[in-house]
DOMARKE-143182 format. One record per residue: residue number from 1; x, y, z of N, C-alpha, C in turn; residue in one letter. Coordinates in pm, whole numbers, plus 50000, padded with zeros to 5 digits. Layout:
<zases>
ZASE   i   n.X   n.Y   n.Z  ca.X  ca.Y  ca.Z   c.X   c.Y   c.Z aa
ZASE NUM     X     Y     Z     X     Y     Z     X     Y     Z  a
...
</zases>
This chain:
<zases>
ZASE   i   n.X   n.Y   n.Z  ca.X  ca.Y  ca.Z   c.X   c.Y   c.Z aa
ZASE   1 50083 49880 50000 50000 50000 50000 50086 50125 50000  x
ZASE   2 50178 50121 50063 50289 50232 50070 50324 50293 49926  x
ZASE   3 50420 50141 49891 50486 50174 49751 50372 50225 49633  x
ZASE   4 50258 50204 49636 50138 50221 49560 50117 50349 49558  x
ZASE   5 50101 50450 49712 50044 50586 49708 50212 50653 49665  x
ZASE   6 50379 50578 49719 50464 50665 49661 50414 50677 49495  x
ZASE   7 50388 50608 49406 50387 50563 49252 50298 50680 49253  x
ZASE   8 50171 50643 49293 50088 50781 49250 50135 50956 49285  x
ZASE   9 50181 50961 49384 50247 51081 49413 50332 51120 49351  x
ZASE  10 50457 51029 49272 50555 51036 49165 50459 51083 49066  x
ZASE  11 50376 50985 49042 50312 51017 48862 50234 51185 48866  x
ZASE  12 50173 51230 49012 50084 51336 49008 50207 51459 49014  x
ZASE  13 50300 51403 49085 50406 51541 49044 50492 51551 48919  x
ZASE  14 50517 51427 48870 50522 51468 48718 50466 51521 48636  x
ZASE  15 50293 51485 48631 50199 51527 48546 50148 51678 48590  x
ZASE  16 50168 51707 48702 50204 51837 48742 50295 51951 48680  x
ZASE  17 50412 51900 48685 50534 51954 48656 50503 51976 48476  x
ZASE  18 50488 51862 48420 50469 51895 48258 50310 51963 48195  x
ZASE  19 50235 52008 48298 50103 52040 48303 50094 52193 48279  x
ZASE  20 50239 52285 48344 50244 52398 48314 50259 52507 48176  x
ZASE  21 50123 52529 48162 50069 52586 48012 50176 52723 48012  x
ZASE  22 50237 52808 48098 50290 52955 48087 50427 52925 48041  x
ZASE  23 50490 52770 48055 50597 52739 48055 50667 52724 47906  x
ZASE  24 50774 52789 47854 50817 52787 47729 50990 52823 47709  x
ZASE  25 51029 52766 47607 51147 52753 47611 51254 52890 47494  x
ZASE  26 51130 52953 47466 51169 52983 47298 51131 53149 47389  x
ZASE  27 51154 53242 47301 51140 53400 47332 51132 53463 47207  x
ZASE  28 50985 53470 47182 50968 53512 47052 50878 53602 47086  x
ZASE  29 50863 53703 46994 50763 53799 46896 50708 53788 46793  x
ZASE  30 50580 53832 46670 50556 53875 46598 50477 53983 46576  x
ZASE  31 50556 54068 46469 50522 54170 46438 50462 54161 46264  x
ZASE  32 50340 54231 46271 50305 54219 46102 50263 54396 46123  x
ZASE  33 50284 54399 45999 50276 54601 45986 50188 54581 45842  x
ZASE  34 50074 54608 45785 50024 54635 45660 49984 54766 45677  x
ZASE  35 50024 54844 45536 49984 54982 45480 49895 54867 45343  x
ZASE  36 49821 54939 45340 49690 54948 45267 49658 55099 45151  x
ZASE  37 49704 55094 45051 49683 55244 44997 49553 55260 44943  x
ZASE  38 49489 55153 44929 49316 55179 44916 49241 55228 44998  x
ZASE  39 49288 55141 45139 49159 55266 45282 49251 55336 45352  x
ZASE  40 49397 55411 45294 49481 55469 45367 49533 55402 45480  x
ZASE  41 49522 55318 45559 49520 55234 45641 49693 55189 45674  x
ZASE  42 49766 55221 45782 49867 55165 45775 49805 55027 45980  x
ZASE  43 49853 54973 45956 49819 54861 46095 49871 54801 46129  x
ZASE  44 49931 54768 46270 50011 54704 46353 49986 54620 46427  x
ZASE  45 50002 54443 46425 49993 54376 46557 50081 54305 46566  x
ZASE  46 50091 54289 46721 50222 54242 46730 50196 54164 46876  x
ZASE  47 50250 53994 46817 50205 53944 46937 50322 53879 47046  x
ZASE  48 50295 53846 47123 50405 53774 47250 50354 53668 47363  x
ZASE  49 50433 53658 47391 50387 53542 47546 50322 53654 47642  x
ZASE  50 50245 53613 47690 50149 53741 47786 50309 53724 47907  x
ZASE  51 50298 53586 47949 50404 53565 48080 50532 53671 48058  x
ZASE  52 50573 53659 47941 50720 53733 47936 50665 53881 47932  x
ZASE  53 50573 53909 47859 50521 54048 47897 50503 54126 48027  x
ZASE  54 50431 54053 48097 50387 54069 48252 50516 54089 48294  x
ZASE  55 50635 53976 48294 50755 53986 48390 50847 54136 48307  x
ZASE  56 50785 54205 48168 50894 54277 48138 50848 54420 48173  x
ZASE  57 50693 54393 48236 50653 54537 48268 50669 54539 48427  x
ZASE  58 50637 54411 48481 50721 54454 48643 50832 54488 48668  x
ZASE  59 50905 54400 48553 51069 54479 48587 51108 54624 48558  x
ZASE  60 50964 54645 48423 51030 54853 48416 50972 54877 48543  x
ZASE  61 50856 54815 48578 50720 54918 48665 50776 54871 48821  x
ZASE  62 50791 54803 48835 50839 54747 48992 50680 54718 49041  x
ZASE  63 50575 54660 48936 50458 54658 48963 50394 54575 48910  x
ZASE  64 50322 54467 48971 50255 54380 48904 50155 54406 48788  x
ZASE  65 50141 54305 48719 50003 54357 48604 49962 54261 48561  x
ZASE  66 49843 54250 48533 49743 54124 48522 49732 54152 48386  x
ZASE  67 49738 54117 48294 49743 54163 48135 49556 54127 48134  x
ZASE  68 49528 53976 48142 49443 53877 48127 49291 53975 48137  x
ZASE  69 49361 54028 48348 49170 54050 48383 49254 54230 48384  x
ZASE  70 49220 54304 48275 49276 54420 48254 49261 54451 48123  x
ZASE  71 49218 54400 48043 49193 54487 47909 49094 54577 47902  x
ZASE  72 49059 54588 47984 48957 54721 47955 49002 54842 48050  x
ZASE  73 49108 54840 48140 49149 54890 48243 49223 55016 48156  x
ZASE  74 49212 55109 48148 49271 55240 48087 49393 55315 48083  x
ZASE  75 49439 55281 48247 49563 55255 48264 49679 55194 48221  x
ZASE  76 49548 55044 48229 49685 54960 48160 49702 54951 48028  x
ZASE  77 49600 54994 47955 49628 55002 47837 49734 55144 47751  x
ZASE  78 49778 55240 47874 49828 55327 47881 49987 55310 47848  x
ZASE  79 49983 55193 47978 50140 55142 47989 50167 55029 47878  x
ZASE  80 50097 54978 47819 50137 54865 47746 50178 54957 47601  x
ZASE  81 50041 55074 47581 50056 55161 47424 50233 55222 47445  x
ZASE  82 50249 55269 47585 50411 55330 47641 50503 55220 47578  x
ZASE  83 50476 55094 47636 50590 55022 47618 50629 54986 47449  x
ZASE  84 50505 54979 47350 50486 54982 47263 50615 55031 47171  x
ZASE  85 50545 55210 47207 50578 55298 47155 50762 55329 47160  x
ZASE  86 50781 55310 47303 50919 55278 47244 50987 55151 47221  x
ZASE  87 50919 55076 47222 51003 54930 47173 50972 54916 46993  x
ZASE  88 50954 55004 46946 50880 55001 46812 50844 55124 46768  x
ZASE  89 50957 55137 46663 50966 55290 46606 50976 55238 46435  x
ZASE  90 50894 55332 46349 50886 55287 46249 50907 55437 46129  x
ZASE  91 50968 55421 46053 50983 55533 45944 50937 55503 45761  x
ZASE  92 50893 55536 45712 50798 55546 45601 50890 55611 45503  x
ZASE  93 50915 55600 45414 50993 55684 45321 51066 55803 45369  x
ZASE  94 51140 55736 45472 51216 55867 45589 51141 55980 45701  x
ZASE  95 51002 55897 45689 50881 55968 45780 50866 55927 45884  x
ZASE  96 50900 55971 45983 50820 55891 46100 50695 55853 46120  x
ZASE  97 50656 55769 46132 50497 55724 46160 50485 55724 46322  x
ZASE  98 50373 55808 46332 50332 55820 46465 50181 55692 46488  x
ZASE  99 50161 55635 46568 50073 55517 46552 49971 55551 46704  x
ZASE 100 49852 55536 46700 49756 55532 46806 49725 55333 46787  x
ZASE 101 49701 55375 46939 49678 55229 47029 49542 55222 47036  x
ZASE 102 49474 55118 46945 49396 55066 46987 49332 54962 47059  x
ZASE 103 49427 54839 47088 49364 54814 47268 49481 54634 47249  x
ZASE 104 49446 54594 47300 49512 54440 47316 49438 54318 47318  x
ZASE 105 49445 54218 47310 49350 54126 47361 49445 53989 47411  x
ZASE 106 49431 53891 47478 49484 53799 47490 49400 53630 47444  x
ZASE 107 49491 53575 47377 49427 53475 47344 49549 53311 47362  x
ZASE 108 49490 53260 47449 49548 53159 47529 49704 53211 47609  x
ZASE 109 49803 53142 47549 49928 53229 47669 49979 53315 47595  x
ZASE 110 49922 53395 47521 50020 53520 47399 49897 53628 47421  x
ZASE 111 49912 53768 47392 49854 53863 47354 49899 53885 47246  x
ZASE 112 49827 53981 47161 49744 54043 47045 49772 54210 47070  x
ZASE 113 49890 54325 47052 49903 54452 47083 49857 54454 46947  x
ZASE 114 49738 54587 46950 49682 54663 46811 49758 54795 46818  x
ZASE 115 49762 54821 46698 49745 54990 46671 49777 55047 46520  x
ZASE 116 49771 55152 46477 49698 55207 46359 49775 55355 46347  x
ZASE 117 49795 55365 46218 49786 55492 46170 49711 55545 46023  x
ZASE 118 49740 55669 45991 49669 55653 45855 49822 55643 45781  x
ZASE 119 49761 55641 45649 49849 55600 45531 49869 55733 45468  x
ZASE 120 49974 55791 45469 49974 55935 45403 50052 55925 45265  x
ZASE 121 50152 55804 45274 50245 55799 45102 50107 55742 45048  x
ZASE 122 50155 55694 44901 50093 55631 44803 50201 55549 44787  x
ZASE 123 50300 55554 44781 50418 55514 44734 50502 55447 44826  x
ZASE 124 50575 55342 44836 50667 55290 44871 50795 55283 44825  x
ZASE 125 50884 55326 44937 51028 55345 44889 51130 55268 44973  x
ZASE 126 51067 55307 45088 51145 55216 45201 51093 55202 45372  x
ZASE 127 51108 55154 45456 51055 55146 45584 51191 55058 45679  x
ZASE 128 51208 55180 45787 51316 55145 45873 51208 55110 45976  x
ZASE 129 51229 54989 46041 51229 54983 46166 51318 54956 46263  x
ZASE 130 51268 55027 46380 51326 54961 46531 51264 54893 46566  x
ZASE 131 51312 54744 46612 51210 54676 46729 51284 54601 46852  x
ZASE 132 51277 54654 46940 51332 54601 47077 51232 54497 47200  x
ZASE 133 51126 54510 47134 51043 54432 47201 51058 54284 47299  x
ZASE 134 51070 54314 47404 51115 54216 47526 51264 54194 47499  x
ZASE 135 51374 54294 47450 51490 54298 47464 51533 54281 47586  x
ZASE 136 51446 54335 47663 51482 54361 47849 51438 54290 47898  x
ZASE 137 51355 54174 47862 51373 54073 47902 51423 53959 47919  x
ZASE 138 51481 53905 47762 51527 53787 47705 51695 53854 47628  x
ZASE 139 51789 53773 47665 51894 53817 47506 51849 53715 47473  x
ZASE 140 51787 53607 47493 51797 53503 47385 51619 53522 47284  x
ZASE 141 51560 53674 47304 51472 53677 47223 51501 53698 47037  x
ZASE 142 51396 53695 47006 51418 53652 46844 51247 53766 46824  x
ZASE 143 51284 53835 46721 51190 53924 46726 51128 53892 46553  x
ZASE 144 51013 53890 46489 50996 53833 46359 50924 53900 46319  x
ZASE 145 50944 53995 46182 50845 54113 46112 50825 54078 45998  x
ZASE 146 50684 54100 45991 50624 54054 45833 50572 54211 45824  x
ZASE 147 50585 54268 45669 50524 54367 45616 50540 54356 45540  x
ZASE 148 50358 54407 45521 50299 54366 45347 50245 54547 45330  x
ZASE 149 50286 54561 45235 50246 54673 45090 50178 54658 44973  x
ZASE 150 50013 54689 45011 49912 54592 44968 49942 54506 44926  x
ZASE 151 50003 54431 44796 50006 54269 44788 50169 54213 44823  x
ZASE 152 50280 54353 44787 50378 54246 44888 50437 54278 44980  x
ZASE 153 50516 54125 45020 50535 54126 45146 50666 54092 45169  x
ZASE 154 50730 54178 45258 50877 54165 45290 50878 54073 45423  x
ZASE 155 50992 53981 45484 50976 53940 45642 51134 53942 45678  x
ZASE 156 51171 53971 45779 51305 53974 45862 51332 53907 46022  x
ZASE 157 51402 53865 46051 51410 53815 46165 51496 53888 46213  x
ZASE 158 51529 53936 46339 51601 54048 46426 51612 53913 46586  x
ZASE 159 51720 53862 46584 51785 53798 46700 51841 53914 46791  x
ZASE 160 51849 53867 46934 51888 54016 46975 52025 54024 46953  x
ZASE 161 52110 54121 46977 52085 54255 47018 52040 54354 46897  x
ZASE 162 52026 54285 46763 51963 54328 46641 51820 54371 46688  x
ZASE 163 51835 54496 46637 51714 54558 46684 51620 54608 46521  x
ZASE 164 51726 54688 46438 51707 54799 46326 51677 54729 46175  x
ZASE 165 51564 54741 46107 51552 54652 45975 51529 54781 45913  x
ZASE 166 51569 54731 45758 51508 54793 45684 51457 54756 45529  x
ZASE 167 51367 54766 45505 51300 54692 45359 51264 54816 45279  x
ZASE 168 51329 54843 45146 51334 54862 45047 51284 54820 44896  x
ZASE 169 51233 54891 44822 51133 54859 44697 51224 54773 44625  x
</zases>
Protein backbone atom coordinates (compact mmCIF):
# COMPACT_ATOMS: atom_id res chain seq x y z
CA UNK A 1 0.00 0.00 0.00
CA UNK A 2 2.89 2.32 0.70
CA UNK A 3 4.86 1.74 -2.49
CA UNK A 4 1.38 2.21 -4.40
CA UNK A 5 0.44 5.86 -2.92
CA UNK A 6 4.64 6.65 -3.39
CA UNK A 7 3.87 5.63 -7.48
CA UNK A 8 0.88 7.81 -7.50
CA UNK A 9 2.47 10.81 -5.87
CA UNK A 10 5.55 10.36 -8.35
CA UNK A 11 3.12 10.17 -11.38
CA UNK A 12 0.84 13.36 -9.92
CA UNK A 13 4.06 15.41 -9.56
CA UNK A 14 5.22 14.68 -12.82
CA UNK A 15 1.99 15.27 -14.54
CA UNK A 16 2.04 18.37 -12.58
CA UNK A 17 5.34 19.54 -13.44
CA UNK A 18 4.69 18.95 -17.42
CA UNK A 19 1.03 20.40 -16.97
CA UNK A 20 2.44 23.98 -16.86
CA UNK A 21 0.69 25.86 -19.88
CA UNK A 22 2.90 29.55 -19.13
CA UNK A 23 5.97 27.39 -19.45
CA UNK A 24 8.17 27.87 -22.71
CA UNK A 25 11.47 27.53 -23.89
CA UNK A 26 11.69 29.83 -27.02
CA UNK A 27 11.40 34.00 -26.68
CA UNK A 28 9.68 35.12 -29.48
CA UNK A 29 7.63 37.99 -31.04
CA UNK A 30 5.56 38.75 -34.02
CA UNK A 31 5.22 41.70 -35.62
CA UNK A 32 3.05 42.19 -38.98
CA UNK A 33 2.76 46.01 -40.14
CA UNK A 34 0.24 46.35 -43.40
CA UNK A 35 -0.16 49.82 -45.20
CA UNK A 36 -3.10 49.48 -47.33
CA UNK A 37 -3.17 52.44 -50.03
CA UNK A 38 -6.84 51.79 -50.84
CA UNK A 39 -8.41 52.66 -47.18
CA UNK A 40 -5.19 54.69 -46.33
CA UNK A 41 -4.80 52.34 -43.59
CA UNK A 42 -1.33 51.65 -42.25
CA UNK A 43 -1.81 48.61 -39.05
CA UNK A 44 0.11 47.04 -36.47
CA UNK A 45 -0.07 43.76 -34.43
CA UNK A 46 2.22 42.42 -32.70
CA UNK A 47 2.05 39.44 -30.63
CA UNK A 48 4.05 37.74 -27.50
CA UNK A 49 3.87 35.42 -24.54
CA UNK A 50 1.49 37.41 -22.14
CA UNK A 51 4.04 35.65 -19.20
CA UNK A 52 7.20 37.33 -20.64
CA UNK A 53 5.21 40.48 -21.03
CA UNK A 54 3.87 40.69 -17.48
CA UNK A 55 7.55 39.86 -16.10
CA UNK A 56 8.94 42.77 -18.62
CA UNK A 57 6.53 45.37 -17.32
CA UNK A 58 7.21 44.54 -13.57
CA UNK A 59 10.69 44.79 -14.13
CA UNK A 60 10.30 48.53 -15.84
CA UNK A 61 7.20 49.18 -13.35
CA UNK A 62 8.39 47.47 -10.08
CA UNK A 63 4.58 46.58 -10.37
CA UNK A 64 2.55 43.80 -10.96
CA UNK A 65 0.03 43.57 -13.96
CA UNK A 66 -2.57 41.24 -14.78
CA UNK A 67 -2.57 41.63 -18.65
CA UNK A 68 -5.57 38.77 -18.73
CA UNK A 69 -8.30 40.50 -16.17
CA UNK A 70 -7.24 44.20 -17.46
CA UNK A 71 -8.07 44.87 -20.91
CA UNK A 72 -10.43 47.21 -20.45
CA UNK A 73 -8.51 48.90 -17.57
CA UNK A 74 -7.29 52.40 -19.13
CA UNK A 75 -4.37 52.55 -17.36
CA UNK A 76 -3.15 49.60 -18.40
CA UNK A 77 -3.72 50.02 -21.63
CA UNK A 78 -1.72 53.27 -21.19
CA UNK A 79 1.40 51.42 -20.11
CA UNK A 80 1.37 48.65 -22.54
CA UNK A 81 0.56 51.61 -25.76
CA UNK A 82 4.11 53.30 -23.59
CA UNK A 83 5.90 50.22 -23.82
CA UNK A 84 4.86 49.82 -27.37
CA UNK A 85 5.78 52.98 -28.45
CA UNK A 86 9.19 52.78 -27.56
CA UNK A 87 10.03 49.30 -28.27
CA UNK A 88 8.80 50.01 -31.88
CA UNK A 89 9.66 52.90 -33.94
CA UNK A 90 8.86 52.87 -37.51
CA UNK A 91 9.83 55.33 -40.56
CA UNK A 92 7.98 55.46 -43.99
CA UNK A 93 9.93 56.84 -46.79
CA UNK A 94 12.16 58.67 -44.11
CA UNK A 95 8.81 59.68 -42.20
CA UNK A 96 8.20 58.91 -39.00
CA UNK A 97 4.97 57.24 -38.40
CA UNK A 98 3.32 58.20 -35.35
CA UNK A 99 0.73 55.17 -34.48
CA UNK A 100 -2.44 55.32 -31.94
CA UNK A 101 -3.22 52.29 -29.71
CA UNK A 102 -6.04 50.66 -30.13
CA UNK A 103 -6.36 48.14 -27.32
CA UNK A 104 -4.88 44.40 -26.84
CA UNK A 105 -6.50 41.26 -26.39
CA UNK A 106 -5.16 37.99 -25.10
CA UNK A 107 -5.73 34.75 -26.56
CA UNK A 108 -4.52 31.59 -24.71
CA UNK A 109 -0.72 32.29 -23.31
CA UNK A 110 0.20 35.20 -26.01
CA UNK A 111 -1.46 38.63 -26.46
CA UNK A 112 -2.56 40.43 -29.55
CA UNK A 113 -0.97 44.52 -29.17
CA UNK A 114 -3.18 46.63 -31.89
CA UNK A 115 -2.55 49.90 -33.29
CA UNK A 116 -3.02 52.07 -36.41
CA UNK A 117 -2.14 54.92 -38.30
CA UNK A 118 -3.31 56.53 -41.45
CA UNK A 119 -1.51 56.00 -44.69
CA UNK A 120 -0.26 59.35 -45.97
CA UNK A 121 2.45 57.99 -48.98
CA UNK A 122 0.93 56.31 -51.97
CA UNK A 123 4.18 55.14 -52.66
CA UNK A 124 6.67 52.90 -51.29
CA UNK A 125 10.28 53.45 -51.11
CA UNK A 126 11.45 52.16 -47.99
CA UNK A 127 10.55 51.46 -44.16
CA UNK A 128 13.16 51.45 -41.27
CA UNK A 129 12.29 49.83 -38.34
CA UNK A 130 13.26 49.61 -34.69
CA UNK A 131 12.10 46.76 -32.71
CA UNK A 132 13.32 46.01 -29.23
CA UNK A 133 10.43 44.32 -27.99
CA UNK A 134 11.15 42.16 -24.74
CA UNK A 135 14.90 42.98 -25.36
CA UNK A 136 14.82 43.61 -21.51
CA UNK A 137 13.73 40.73 -20.98
CA UNK A 138 15.27 37.87 -22.95
CA UNK A 139 18.94 38.17 -24.94
CA UNK A 140 17.97 35.03 -26.15
CA UNK A 141 14.72 36.77 -27.77
CA UNK A 142 14.18 36.52 -31.56
CA UNK A 143 11.90 39.24 -32.74
CA UNK A 144 9.96 38.33 -36.41
CA UNK A 145 8.45 41.13 -38.88
CA UNK A 146 6.24 40.54 -41.67
CA UNK A 147 5.24 43.67 -43.84
CA UNK A 148 2.99 43.66 -46.53
CA UNK A 149 2.46 46.73 -49.10
CA UNK A 150 -0.88 45.92 -50.32
CA UNK A 151 0.06 42.69 -52.12
CA UNK A 152 3.78 42.46 -51.12
CA UNK A 153 5.35 41.26 -48.54
CA UNK A 154 8.77 41.65 -47.10
CA UNK A 155 9.76 39.40 -43.58
CA UNK A 156 13.05 39.74 -41.38
CA UNK A 157 14.10 38.15 -38.35
CA UNK A 158 16.01 40.48 -35.74
CA UNK A 159 17.85 37.98 -33.00
CA UNK A 160 18.88 40.16 -30.25
CA UNK A 161 20.85 42.55 -29.82
CA UNK A 162 19.63 43.28 -33.59
CA UNK A 163 17.14 45.58 -33.16
CA UNK A 164 17.07 47.99 -36.74
CA UNK A 165 15.52 46.52 -40.25
CA UNK A 166 15.08 47.93 -43.16
CA UNK A 167 13.00 46.92 -46.41
CA UNK A 168 13.34 48.62 -49.53
CA UNK A 169 11.33 48.59 -53.03
Amino acid sequence: MFQCSKYFIFIFLIISFLSFKNYHKFYFSLTEIKANTVKNSFTISSKLFTDDFEATLLKKLNKKIDLSNSVNDTNVQKVVFNYLVQNLKMELNLKPIKFQFIGYEIEGDVIWLYAESKLKEKEFKSLKIINSILYDFSTDQTNMIIFKWNENQYTNKLNFPAKEVFFSK
